[in-house]
C-alpha positions, 0 to 999 in steps of 0.5 A: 405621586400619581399613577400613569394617566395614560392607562385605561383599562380594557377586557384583556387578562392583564388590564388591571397590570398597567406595569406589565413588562414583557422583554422576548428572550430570543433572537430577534432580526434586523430592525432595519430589515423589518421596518416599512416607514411611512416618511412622507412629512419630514419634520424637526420638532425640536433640537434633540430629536428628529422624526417621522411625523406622526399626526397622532403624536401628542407632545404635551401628553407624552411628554406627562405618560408613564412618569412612574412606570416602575412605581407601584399605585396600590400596595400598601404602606405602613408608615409610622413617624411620630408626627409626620406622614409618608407619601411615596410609592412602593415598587414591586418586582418579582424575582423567584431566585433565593439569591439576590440578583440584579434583574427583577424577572419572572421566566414564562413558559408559553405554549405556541400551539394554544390561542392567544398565548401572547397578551394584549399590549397594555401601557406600560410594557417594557422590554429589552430592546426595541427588536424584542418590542417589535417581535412581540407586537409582530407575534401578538398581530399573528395570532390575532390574523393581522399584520404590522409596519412601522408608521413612525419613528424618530432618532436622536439628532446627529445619530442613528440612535432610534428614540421611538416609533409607532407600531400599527396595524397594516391597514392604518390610513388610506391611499394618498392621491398618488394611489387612488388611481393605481390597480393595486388592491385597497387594503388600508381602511384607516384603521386606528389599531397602534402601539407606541413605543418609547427608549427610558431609562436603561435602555429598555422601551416603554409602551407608552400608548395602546390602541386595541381597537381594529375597523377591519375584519381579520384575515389570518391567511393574508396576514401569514404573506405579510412583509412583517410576518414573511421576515420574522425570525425562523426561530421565531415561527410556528412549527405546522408539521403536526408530528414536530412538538411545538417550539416552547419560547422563554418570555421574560416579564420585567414585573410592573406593578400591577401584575400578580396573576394570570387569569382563565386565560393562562389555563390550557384545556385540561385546566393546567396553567400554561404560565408560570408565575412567581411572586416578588422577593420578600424579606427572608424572614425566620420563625419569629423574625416579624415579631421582632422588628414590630416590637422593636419599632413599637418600643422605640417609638414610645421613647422617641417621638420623632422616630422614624420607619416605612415598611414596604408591603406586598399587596398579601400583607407579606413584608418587602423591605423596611427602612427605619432611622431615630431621630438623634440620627436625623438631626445629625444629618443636619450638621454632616449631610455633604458626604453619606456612604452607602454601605452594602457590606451585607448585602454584597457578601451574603450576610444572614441579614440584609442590611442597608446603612447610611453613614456619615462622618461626625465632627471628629471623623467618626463614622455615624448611622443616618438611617437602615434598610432591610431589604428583599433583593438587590433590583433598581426599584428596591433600591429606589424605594429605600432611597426616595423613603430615605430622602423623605424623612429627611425633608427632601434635602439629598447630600452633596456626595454619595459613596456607594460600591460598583451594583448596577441597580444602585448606581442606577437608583442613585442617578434617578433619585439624586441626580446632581448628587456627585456620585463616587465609587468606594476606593477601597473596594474598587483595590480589593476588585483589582486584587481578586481579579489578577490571579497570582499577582493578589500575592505580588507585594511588587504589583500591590506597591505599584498599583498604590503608586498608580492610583494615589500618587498622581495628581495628572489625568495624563500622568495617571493614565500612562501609569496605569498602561505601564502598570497593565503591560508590564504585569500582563494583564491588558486583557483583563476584562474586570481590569478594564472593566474598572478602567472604563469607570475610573473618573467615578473612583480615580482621585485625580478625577475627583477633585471638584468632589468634597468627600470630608475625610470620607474617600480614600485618596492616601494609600491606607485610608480604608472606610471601616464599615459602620456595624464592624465587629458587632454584626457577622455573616451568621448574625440573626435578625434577633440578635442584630436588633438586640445589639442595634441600640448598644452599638448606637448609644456605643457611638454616641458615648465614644463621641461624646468623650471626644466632645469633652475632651476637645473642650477640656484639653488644649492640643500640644503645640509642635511648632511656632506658626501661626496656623496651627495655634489659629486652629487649635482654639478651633477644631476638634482634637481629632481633625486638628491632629491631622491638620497638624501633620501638614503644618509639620510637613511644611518643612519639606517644601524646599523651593518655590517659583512663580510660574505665572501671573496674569497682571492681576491679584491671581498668581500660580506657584510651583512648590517642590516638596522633598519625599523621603531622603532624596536629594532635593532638586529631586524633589515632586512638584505642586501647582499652586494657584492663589487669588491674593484679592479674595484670599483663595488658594488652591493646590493640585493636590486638592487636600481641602477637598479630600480631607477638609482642610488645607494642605501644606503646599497651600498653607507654604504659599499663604506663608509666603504672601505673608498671611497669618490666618487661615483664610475664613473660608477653609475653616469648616464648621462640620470641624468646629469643637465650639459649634453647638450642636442640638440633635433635634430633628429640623423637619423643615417646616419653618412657614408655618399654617397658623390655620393647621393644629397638626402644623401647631403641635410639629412646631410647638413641640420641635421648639419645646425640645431644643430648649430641653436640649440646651438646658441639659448642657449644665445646671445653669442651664437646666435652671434658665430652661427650667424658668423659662419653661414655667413662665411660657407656661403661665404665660399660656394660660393667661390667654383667653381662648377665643376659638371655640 
């Protein structure tokens, strides 16, 4: 990734901080009071946006500027991966509190009365609002003794939304034709000086583009009657009285990359800084702490090649964050990447260390580790960083789903670094928000079986939302503003929202199905660093002893039969034990499926059924309906309840219609092979390089060695096979050596 092409460097204290972002934390006036456009050449330049035209605007160039404002170009990385290299880059963020917060700031205290207290504008600034952008462009001109307007700006097509604008210096440009013969004075002479502003992502505006350079002579007294100083804030002025103290501003810095300290210019007269700067959160280490994780990695890496680990690193040397992952859990990732957790247990209920972990689901529905973080806060960039670290070594290949809990700035990392990713909440934290926000009712068994009801049972969009209006009128709690909060998210956690979602048995959608945390039982709030490395590799070879005696008993054991149809003996040669337990319970609840109607047809090869399924021992005309579509032609079914989707396998209002229609089988395409006990499995990393430059001895090496062990991988499964592998390995080998070397 390259830096911001667009920045060039001048003399002012933080021209080497392209990245540095200033929001003014102050009230800040009407935009509409403060701009003077000039809109005398209307143009649609696209169909998103229209604008003022502006003839200095480069579509080509602006669309290339500043693709990476929050990225850091000069930190240092230390990578280390047996054979690969790391290429991405590293954002730094500056945050001075010891308890994790969300937004990365370094709070500034400016005094007013010195000169030049507010820095030149440079590429890259960013700030909260575009009122914020424009009081500091306006306060920056008034020290300097010019003033401003807006030359420019444009909004987004059908709305009133402002997407950018250009700030410039007063006297920009010339009189047209219809002045040149008025006896107002002259005061524009073409001057070029200009920022131009643009709305990223959340909501904050970039500088995109600086111009510094004036053609005029400064005029501080003119300036002072101009409309744009005339209309600033009151609380944004200067105080002149001499016997008044001088007014003390807040600026808030949202810290780029480049920024780390203030030069001369921050001192006062007495050599005092005026400016207070804090340096970026860094992992909280204990005495010893760093020695640990360097032993750690070194150690590993010596018995597993293809291990794995990136750290962060503030530019001093000092650790920011680290993510390492071994190669059995990459190879892993290969046969169970459609659903990954993020799990922030740690992280979001102050555990002693700062732990990050991407788990996974195994073939029996047992959690599994697809990598670790330790991280240095809890901001959009760090999260970034680890994401985008996580994603490389995983040759770029994102997961179809992603779980994650409700933080902003992971949400936030999430949508940038896997934006087609369908990201879901986790359920089971969204019920324990609920339960924590409404008081007395955290008791009420009554509230707690009727929330399960809302969330679960529905399998309508309409039915759930008048559940949930009754539910929140009748318990009081319409003006809860968490409630309502949650409420606003639902299609993000609510499974009626989403059945178009594959989550594999990994998402909440039966009241009881909670997600276990990966390092549950092993790792406690008051766990060290120490011991939590010290525990990490037993908690690994735990899992991996557990999973493979389930391996060995779904190949052993054959599961005991509980009916005669043919779909449970089809899948009980297929799926592992686990899985075809659970399948089995649907089969057995085929019987509770009463009645059947078709409801519609097109004439064609799709019909759509109602199911009634009798719940409990309620009578059953009683019973709950189910919407059943299915394509006899290409063997499709599909049921509103959406159980194939949820768990991986079909329901029993599906599996009654299948019946019906007289099949025999499961159709081949609800039979997953992430289930399949016969699916061979090698965890060998596929680091997906499969072209291959036979003029790259490095590429020769990757290869060689990637093939080298997945044949020591089968040939482990038996002796027979340690004898095949054994020979074929020798003959390869002599073979080998027979070729002359014609490259010297």
């Amino acid at each position: 990734m390259t830096g911001d092409d667009s920045f060039s460097p001048n003399d002012d204290a933080f021209a080497a901080n392209p990245n540095f972002h200033i929001s003014i934390e102050e009230g800040s006036q009407n935009s509409g009071e403060l701009v003077e456009e000039d809109g005398n050449n209307l143009e649609n330049e696209c169909e998103e946006l229209f604008r003022i035209d502006d003839d200095d605007f480069d579509d080509d160039r602006d669309e290339k500027v500043l693709l990476d404002g929050l990225r850091n170009h000069g930190n240092d990385v230390n990578i280390s991966d047996g054979n690969e290299s790391f290429g991405d880059d590293i954002s730094i963020n500056a945050d001075h509190e010891h308890d994790r917060d969300e937004s990365p700031l370094i709070d500034c205290q400016i005094d007013l009365s010195g000169d030049k207290d507010y820095p030149s504008p440079v590429a890259g600034m960013e700030f909260e609002s575009y009122d914020d952008a424009y009081n500091y462009y306006n306060c920056y001109a008034k020290e300097l003794g010019f003033a401003i307007r807006v030359k420019s700006s444009w909004t987004k097509r059908n709305s009133k939304e402002k997407r950018g604008a250009v700030l410039c210096c007063n006297c920009e440009g010339f009189k047209t034709l219809k002045e040149v013969n008025s006896r107002r004075k002259e005061t524009r002479t073409g001057c070029l000086a200009m920022i131009r502003l643009r709305l990223v992502d959340f909501n904050r505006w970039r500088v995109d583009e600086v111009k510094l350079e004036h053609n005029h002579s400064f005029d501080p007294e003119r300036a002072q009657n101009s409309k744009s100083h005339k209309r600033m804030d009151t609380g944004t002025k200067r105080k002149v009285e001499p016997t008044i103290d001088v007014e003390v501003r807040t600026i808030k810095l949202y810290r780029g990359s480049g920024l780390d300290a203030i030069d001369h210019q921050g001192l006062n007269s007495n050599g005092e800084s005026k400016i207070h700067v804090y340096k970026p959160r860094l992992l909280l280490l204990k005495k010893g702490d760093a020695q640990v994780i360097h032993t750690f990695f070194h150690r590993v890496q010596l018995t597993d090649p293809n291990f794995f680990y990136v750290m962060d690193l503030y530019e001093e040397g000092l650790l920011r964050n680290v993510f390492w992952i071994n190669s059995r859990c990459r190879a892993a990732y290969n046969y169970f990447n459609d659903v990954v957790a993020f799990d922030t247990t740690c992280l979001s209920s102050n555990f002693e260390i700062p732990l990050f972990a991407f788990v996974g689901i195994n073939h029996h529905g047992q959690s599994i580790l697809l990598g670790c973080g330790l991280l240095a806060d809890e901001t959009l960039e760090t999260y970034v960083w680890l994401l985008r670290a996580w994603l490389t070594c995983m040759s770029g290949r994102p997961p179809q789903t992603i779980i994650s809990n409700r933080c902003k700035a992971l949400q936030g990392a999430i949508a940038e670094v896997f934006p087609r990713a369908h990201h879901r909440l986790c359920l089971s934290y969204v019920m324990q928000s609920i339960l924590e926000n409404v008081g007395e009712l955290q008791e009420s068994e009554t509230f707690y079986a009727v929330l399960s009801r809302t969330i679960y049972n529905y399998v309508k969009v309409e039915e759930f939302e008048m559940a949930w209006e009754d539910m929140i009128q009748h318990f009081g709690i319409k003006n809860n503003e968490c409630i309502q909060s949650l409420y606003d998210e639902r299609e993000r956690w609510a499974p009626v929202f989403s059945k178009d979602t594959f989550f594999a048995g990994m998402y909440n959608c039966q009241k009881g199905d909670w997600i276990v945390p990966f390092f549950h039982g092993y790792v406690h709030q008051q766990t060290s660093l120490k011991e939590f490395f010290d525990i990490y590799e037993l908690v690994l070879h735990k899992k991996q002893e557990m999973e493979t005696h389930k391996d060995l008993e779904s190949s052993d054991l054959s599961p005991l039969l509980k009916s005669r149809c043919l779909f449970e003996l089809q899948l009980a040669k297929l799926y592992t034990m686990e899985i075809f337990s659970k399948f089995q319970d649907e089969i057995m609840m085929m019987s509770s499926c009463f009645s059947l109607s078709q409801v519609e047809t097109n004439g064609g090869p799709i019909m759509t059924f109602m199911v009634k399924e009798r719940e409990g021992e309620e009578i059953p005309r009683d019973g709950r309906a189910y919407e059943v579509m299915y394509d006899k032609a290409g063997g499709e079914v599909r049921c509103i309840c959406n159980c194939f989707n949820f768990k991986g396998y079909l329901c029993r209002h599906a599996l009654f219609i299948l019946s019906y229609n007289g099949i025999d089988e499961i159709p081949y395409q609800y039979i997953l092979s992430r289930w399949r006990k016969d699916f061979k499995r090698l965890y060998v990393p596929d680091l997906g390089c499969h072209n291959i430059d036979i003029t790259n001895p490095v590429q020769w090496f990757d290869h060689l060695y990637r093939r080298a062990t997945q044949v020591v991988q089968e040939g482990m499964t038996s002796q027979d096979h340690y004898m095949v592998a054994w020979q074929a390995l020798k003959e390869s080998l002599n073979k080998v050596r027979l070729v002359p070397d014609r490259h010297v």
